[in-house]
C-alpha positions in Angstrom: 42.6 3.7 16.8 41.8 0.9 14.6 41.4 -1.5 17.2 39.3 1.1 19.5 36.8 1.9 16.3 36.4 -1.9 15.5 34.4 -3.3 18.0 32.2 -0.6 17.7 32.1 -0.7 14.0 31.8 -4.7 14.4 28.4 -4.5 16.8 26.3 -1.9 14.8 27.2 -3.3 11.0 23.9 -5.2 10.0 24.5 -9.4 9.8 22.8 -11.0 7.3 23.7 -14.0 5.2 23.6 -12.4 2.1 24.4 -8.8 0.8 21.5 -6.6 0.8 20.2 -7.2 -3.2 18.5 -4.1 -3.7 16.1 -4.9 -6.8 12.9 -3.0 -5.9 9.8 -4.2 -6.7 6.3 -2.5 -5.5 3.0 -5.3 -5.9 -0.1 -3.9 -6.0 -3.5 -6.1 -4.8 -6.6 -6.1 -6.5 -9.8 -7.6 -5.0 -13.0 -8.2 -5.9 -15.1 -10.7 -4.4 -16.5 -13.5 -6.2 -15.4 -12.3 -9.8 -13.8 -15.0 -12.0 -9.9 -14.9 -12.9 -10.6 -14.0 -16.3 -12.8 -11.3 -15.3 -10.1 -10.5 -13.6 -7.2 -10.1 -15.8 -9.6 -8.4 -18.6 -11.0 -5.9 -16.4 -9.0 -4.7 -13.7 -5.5 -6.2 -13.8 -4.6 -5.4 -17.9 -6.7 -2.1 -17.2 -4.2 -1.1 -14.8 -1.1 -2.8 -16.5 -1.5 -0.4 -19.7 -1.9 3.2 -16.8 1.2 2.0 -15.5 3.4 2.1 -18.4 2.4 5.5 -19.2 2.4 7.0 -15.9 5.2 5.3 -13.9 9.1 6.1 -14.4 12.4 3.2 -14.8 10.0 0.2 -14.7 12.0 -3.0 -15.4 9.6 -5.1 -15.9 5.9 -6.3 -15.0 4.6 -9.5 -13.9 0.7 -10.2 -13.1 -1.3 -13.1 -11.8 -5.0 -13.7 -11.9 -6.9 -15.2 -9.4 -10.6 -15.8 -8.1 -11.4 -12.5 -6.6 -8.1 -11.1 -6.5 -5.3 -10.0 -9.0 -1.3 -9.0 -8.4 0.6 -7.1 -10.3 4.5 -6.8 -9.6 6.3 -3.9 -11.0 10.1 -4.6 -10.9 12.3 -1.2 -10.7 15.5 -0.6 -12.3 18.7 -0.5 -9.7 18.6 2.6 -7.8 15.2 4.4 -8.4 13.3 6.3 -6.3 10.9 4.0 -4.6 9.4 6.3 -2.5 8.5 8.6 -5.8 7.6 5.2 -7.7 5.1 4.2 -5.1 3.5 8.0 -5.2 2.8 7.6 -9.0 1.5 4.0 -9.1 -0.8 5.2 -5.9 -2.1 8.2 -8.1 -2.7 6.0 -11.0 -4.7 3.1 -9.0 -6.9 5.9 -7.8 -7.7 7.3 -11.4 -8.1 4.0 -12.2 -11.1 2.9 -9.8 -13.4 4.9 -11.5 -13.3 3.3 -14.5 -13.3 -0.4 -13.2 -16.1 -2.3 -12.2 -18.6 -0.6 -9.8 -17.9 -1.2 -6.1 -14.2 -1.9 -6.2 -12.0 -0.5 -3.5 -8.5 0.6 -4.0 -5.3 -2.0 -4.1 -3.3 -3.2 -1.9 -0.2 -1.6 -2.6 2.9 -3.2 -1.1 6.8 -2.3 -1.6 9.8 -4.9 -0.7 12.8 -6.3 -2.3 14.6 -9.0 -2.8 16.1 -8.9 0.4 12.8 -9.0 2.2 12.6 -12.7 3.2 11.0 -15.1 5.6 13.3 -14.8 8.7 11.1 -16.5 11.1 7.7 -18.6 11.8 5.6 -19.0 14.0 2.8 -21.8 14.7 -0.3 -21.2 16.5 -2.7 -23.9 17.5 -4.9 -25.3 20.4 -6.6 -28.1 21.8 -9.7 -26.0 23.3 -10.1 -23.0 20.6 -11.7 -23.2 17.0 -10.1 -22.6 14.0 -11.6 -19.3 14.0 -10.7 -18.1 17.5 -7.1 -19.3 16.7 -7.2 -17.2 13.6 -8.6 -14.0 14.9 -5.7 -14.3 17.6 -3.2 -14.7 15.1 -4.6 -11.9 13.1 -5.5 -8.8 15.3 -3.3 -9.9 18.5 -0.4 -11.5 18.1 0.7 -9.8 14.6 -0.5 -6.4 15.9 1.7 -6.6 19.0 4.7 -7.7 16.7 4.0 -4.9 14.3 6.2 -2.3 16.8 9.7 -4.4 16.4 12.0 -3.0 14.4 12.6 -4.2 10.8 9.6 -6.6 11.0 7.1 -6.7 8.5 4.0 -9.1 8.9 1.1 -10.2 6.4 -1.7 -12.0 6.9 -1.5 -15.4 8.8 -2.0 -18.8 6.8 -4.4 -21.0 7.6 -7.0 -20.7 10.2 -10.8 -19.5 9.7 -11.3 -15.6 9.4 -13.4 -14.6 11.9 -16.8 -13.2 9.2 -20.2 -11.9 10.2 -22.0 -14.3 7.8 -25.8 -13.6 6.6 -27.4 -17.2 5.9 -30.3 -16.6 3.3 -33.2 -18.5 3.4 -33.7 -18.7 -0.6 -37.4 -19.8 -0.2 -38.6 -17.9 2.6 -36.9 -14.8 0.6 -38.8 -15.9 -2.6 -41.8 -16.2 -0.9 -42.5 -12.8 0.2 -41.1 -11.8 -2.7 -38.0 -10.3 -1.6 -34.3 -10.7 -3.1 -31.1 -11.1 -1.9 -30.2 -7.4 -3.0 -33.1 -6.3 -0.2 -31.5 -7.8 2.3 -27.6 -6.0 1.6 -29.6 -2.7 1.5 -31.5 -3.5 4.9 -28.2 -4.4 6.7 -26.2 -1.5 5.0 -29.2 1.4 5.7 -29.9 0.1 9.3 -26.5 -0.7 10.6 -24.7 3.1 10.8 -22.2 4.7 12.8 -22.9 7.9 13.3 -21.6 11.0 15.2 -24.0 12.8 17.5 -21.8 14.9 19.3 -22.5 15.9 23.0 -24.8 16.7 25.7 -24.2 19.2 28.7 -26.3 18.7 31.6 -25.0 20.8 34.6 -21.6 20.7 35.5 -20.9 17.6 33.4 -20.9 16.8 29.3 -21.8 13.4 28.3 -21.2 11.6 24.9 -24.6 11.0 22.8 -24.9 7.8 21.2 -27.8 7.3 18.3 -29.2 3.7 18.0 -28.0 3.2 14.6 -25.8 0.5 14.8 -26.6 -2.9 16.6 -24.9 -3.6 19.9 -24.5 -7.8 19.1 -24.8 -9.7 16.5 -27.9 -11.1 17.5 -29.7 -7.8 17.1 -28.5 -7.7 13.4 -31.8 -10.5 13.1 -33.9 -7.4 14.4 -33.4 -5.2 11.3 -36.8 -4.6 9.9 -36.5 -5.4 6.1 -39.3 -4.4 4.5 -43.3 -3.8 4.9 -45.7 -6.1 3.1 -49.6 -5.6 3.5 -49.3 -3.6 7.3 -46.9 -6.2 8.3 -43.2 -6.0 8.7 -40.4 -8.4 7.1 -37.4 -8.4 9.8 -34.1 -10.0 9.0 -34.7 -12.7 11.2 -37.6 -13.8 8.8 -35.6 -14.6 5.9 -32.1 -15.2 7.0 -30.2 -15.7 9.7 -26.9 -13.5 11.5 -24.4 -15.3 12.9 -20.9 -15.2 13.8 -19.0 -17.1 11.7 -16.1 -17.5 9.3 -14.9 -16.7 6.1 -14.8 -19.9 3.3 -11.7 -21.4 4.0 -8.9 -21.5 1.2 -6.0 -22.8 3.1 -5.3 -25.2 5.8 -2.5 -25.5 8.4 -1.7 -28.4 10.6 0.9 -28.7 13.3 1.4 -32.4 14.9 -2.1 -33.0 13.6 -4.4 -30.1 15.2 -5.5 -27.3 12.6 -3.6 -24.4 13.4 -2.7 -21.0 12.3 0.8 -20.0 10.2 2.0 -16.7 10.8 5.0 -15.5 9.1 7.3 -12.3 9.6 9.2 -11.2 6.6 12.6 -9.1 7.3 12.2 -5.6 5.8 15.6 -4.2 4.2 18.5 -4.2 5.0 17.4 -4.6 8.7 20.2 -6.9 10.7 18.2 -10.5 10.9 20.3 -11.4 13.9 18.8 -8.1 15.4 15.4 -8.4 14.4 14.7 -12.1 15.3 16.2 -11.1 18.8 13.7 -8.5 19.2 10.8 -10.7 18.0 11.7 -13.4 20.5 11.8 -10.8 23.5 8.4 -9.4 22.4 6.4 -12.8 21.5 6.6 -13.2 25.3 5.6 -10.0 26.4 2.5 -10.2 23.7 1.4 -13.8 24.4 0.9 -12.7 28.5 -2.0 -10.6 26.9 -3.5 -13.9 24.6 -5.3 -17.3 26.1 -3.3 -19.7 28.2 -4.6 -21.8 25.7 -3.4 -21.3 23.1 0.3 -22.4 22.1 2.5 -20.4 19.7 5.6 -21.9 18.5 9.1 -21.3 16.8 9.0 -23.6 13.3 11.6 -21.2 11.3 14.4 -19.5 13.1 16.4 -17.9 9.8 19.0 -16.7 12.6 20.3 -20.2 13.0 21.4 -20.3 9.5 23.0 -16.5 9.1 24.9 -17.6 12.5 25.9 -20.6 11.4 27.1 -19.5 7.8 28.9 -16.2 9.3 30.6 -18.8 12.1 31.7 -21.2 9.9 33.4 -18.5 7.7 35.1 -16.6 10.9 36.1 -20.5 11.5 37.8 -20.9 7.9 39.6 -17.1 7.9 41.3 -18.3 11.3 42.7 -21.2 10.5 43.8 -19.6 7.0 45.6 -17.3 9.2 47.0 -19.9 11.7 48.4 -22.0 8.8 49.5 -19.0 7.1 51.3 -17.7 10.2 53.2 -21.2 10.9 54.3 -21.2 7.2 55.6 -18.1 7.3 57.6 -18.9 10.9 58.7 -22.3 9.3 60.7 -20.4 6.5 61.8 -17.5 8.1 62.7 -19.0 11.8 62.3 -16.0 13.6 59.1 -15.8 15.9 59.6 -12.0 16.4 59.3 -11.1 12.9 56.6 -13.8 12.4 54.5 -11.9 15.2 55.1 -8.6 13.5 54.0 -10.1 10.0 50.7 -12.1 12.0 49.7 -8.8 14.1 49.3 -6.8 10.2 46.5 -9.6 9.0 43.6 -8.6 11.6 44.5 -5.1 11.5 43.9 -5.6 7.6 41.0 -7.2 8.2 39.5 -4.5 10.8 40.4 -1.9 8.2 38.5 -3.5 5.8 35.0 -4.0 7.9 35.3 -0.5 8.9 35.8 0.8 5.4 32.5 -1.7 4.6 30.9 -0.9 7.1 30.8 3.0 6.4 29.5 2.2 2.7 26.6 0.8 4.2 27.8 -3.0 3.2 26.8 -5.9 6.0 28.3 -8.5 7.3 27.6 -11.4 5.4 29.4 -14.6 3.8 30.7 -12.3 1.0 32.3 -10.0 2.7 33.1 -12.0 5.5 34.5 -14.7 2.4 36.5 -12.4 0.8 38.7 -11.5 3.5 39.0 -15.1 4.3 40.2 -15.4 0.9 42.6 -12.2 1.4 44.1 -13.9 4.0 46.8 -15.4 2.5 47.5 -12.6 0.7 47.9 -10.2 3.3 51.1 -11.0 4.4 52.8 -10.7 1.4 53.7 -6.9 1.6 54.8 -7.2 5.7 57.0 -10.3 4.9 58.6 -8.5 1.6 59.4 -5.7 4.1 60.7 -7.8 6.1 63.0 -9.9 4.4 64.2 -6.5 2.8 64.7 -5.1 6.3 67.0 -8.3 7.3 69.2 -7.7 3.8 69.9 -4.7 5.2 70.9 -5.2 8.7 73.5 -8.6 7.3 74.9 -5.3 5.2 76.2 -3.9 8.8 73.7 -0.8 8.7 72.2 0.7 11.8 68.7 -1.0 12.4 67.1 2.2 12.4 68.9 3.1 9.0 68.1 -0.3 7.7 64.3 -0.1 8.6 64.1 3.3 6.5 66.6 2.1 3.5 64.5 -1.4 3.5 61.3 0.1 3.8 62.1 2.6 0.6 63.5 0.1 -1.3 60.4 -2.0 -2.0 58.0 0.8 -1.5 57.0 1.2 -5.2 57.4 -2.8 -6.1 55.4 -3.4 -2.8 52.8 -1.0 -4.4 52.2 -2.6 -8.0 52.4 -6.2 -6.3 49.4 -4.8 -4.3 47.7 -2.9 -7.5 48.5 -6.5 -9.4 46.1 -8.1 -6.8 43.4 -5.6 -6.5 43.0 -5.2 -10.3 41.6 -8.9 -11.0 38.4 -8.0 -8.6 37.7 -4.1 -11.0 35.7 -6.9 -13.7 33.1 -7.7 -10.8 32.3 -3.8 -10.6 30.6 -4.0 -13.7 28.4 -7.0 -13.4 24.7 -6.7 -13.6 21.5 -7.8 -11.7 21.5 -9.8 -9.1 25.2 -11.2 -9.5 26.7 -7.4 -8.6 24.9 -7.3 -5.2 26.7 -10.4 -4.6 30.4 -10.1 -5.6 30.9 -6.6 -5.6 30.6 -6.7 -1.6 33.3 -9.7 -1.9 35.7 -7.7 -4.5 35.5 -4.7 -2.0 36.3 -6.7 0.9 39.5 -7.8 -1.0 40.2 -4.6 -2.2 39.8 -2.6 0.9 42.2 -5.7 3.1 44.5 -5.4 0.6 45.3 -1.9 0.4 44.8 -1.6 4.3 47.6 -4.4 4.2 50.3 -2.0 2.2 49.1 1.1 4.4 50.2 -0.6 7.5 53.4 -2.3 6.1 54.3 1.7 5.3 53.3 2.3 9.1 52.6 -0.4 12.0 55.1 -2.9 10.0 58.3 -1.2 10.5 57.2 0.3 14.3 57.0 -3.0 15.4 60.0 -3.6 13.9 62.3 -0.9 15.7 60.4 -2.2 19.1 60.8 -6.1 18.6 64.3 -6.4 17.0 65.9 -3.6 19.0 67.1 -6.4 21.4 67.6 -9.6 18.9 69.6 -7.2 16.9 71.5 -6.2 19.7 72.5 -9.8 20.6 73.5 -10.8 17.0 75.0 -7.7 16.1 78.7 -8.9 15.9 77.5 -11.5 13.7 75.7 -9.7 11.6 78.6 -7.2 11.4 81.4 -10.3 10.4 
């Protein structure tokens, strides 16, 4: 059973290269175009810092940071709340708070993650042909909205780039002289350019959709917008500014070998497999960039798979040899390869016991568990060789060998047991760490735990099976000996 649950277990336990640190934390996003950073902190970010301490349960702690136009508050959670209730009252407080912030502000940006939510992969976009711009709108609302579908993938905003912007160039003096103001021209554009609903038209046998002329088709006809009328004449857009497809101010720059480029970075969500989720991404970058420019060129500068591959590897590499060393010690000293087979076959099945026990307490595989039963090796064999040995002492007495199984098993059942308790008991102090440190070595200390006690359960059981099946015959053989 334990080798026909295994593989299963084994291919649908999440890989990762560390434990899944749960230490929620919820940000929430401020902006406000063109206000200052210490406009910012003193008017919205402290604002909403002193709702959330009187609205918002098991907060840990609260960080902030003020910049130009935009502020960011992280609220770290204590272990084991609610997120899903935290993010409800920190949503109901941001909306009572708008209200009384400065006019015009929209609602934050309210974001949840934990520590576990890292970079796991990168990719670069760039061309030789395509602007900054083009390169960034492609990034933005093709590429990372095809990606959004995988699995376990979370995406912000690319780095880098020019956002595409519908800019508005004011002629200051033409403005001025017709004595007109900036503010005339945001009320033109907002009054004129209007989607609205007009509902439908029957003519016949057939219904069409009506359409009112209330928002321009291009971005040229935003020029036509009349503005204002001076003296019998009219002011139109055109006269005092000028529409034009453009791009938002710049405030970061990405090159890749040399050409400006665009930076776009997906994040691992939970405690999503990373193995599984850059696998999917890689499959659907494919499919999405048949739907993009040939021209433009996406990629691969981070692969985090490569590392949690090679780190899980290299430990898989370690426990084997651990148990190749340990198995030729243990036939060097006891010079029997059938008993040294028996005592070898009792360290995987240990070891299976263990993931599967892991595995159903919603643990990964990652270098701490996978670490601590390479560091249980060596100490799994201790129960099946004590057995063992015992066994032997019983059959040089001149007992039967199934009598001498039983009596030998018996005899060291209880000693076997506290040996095994011994061991286990050292890893109880990590249960009661804190913080970060008990999402690390509590995975570890159960991994130990779980091998161990798996290795006495199957020295009770598989051990002495084996034994009646292998030494039936070698028994047989030296059984005049053994009786002299």
């Amino acid at each position: 059973m334990i080798l026909l649950v295994s593989p299963v277990v084994i291919l649908r336990t999440p890989t990762d290269i560390f434990p899944d640190i749960n230490i929620p934390v919820v940000s929430i996003v401020w902006g406000y175009t063109g206000m200052s950073a210490s406009e910012m902190a003193l008017r919205i970010v402290t604002v909403s810092e002193r709702g959330l301490t009187t609205t918002v349960n098991d907060i840990e702690h609260i960080e902030s940071q003020s910049l130009n136009g935009m502020g960011v508050i992280k609220v770290f959670f204590h272990p084991n709340v609610k997120t899903d209730m935290a993010i409800a009252q920190i949503t109901a407080i941001c909306q009572a708070a708008v209200r009384t912030l400065p006019p015009g502000i929209t609602p934050p940006l309210i974001i949840t993650y934990n520590a576990s939510s890292v970079p796991i992969l990168q990719l670069s976009l760039s061309s030789k042909t395509l602007s900054e711009s083009q390169v960034s709108d492609l990034g933005m609302n093709f590429l990372r909205v095809g990606l959004a579908t995988v699995q376990g993938a979370s995406m912000p905003n690319p780095y880098g780039g020019k956002p595409r912007q519908i800019m508005v160039d004011i002629d200051i003096s033409a403005l001025n002289g017709k004595g007109l103001s900036p503010y005339d021209v945001v009320n033109a554009i907002g009054a004129e350019n209007l989607i609205l609903p007009a509902g439908t038209e029957k003519i016949g046998s057939t219904e069409y959709a009506v359409e009112l002329n209330g928002s321009p088709a291009t971005i040229q006809e935003l020029n036509d917008i009349p503005l204002k009328q001076i003296n019998g004449h009219m002011i139109y857009i055109r006269d005092v500014a000028h529409v034009r497809d453009g791009f938002a101010v710049q405030q970061n720059i990405v090159r890749s070998d040399g050409i400006r480029a665009s930076l776009l970075t997906i994040i691992k969500s939970g405690a999503a497999s990373t193995l599984d989720i850059v696998a999917r991404l890689k499959k659907a970058v494919p499919q999405v960039a048949k739907t993009l420019p040939p021209e433009l060129e996406i990629r691969t500068l981070l692969d985090q798979s490569l590392f949690v591959r090679a780190a899980v590897q290299s430990v898989i590499k370690e426990a084997v040899v651990a148990a190749c060393l340990t198995a030729i010690m243990i036939l060097i000293f006891l010079g029997n390869w059938r008993t040294t087979f028996v005592i070898v076959i009792s360290i995987p099945l240990a070891i299976l016991c263990s993931i599967i026990t892991l595995s159903a307490l919603g643990e990964t595989m990652n270098i701490m568990t996978l670490g601590g039963l390479a560091l249980a090796v060596g100490i799994l064999v201790d129960d099946a060789t004590v057995e063992i040995e015992n066994i032997e002492r019983n059959l040089r007495q001149g007992k039967e060998l199934r009598t001498a199984i039983l009596d030998g098993a018996a005899q060291i059942a209880v000693p076997a047991f506290v040996s095994t308790l011994a061991i286990c008991i050292v890893f109880v102090p990590m249960f009661f760490l804190t913080g970060t440190a008990r999402y690390l070595f509590v995975p570890l200390a159960e991994a130990v735990v779980f091998a161990m006690l798996a290795s006495y359960l199957l020295s009770r059981t598989v051990v002495p099976t084996l034994v009646m099946y292998f030494l039936r015959h070698h028994v047989h053989e030296t059984g005049t000996e053994a009786k002299g």
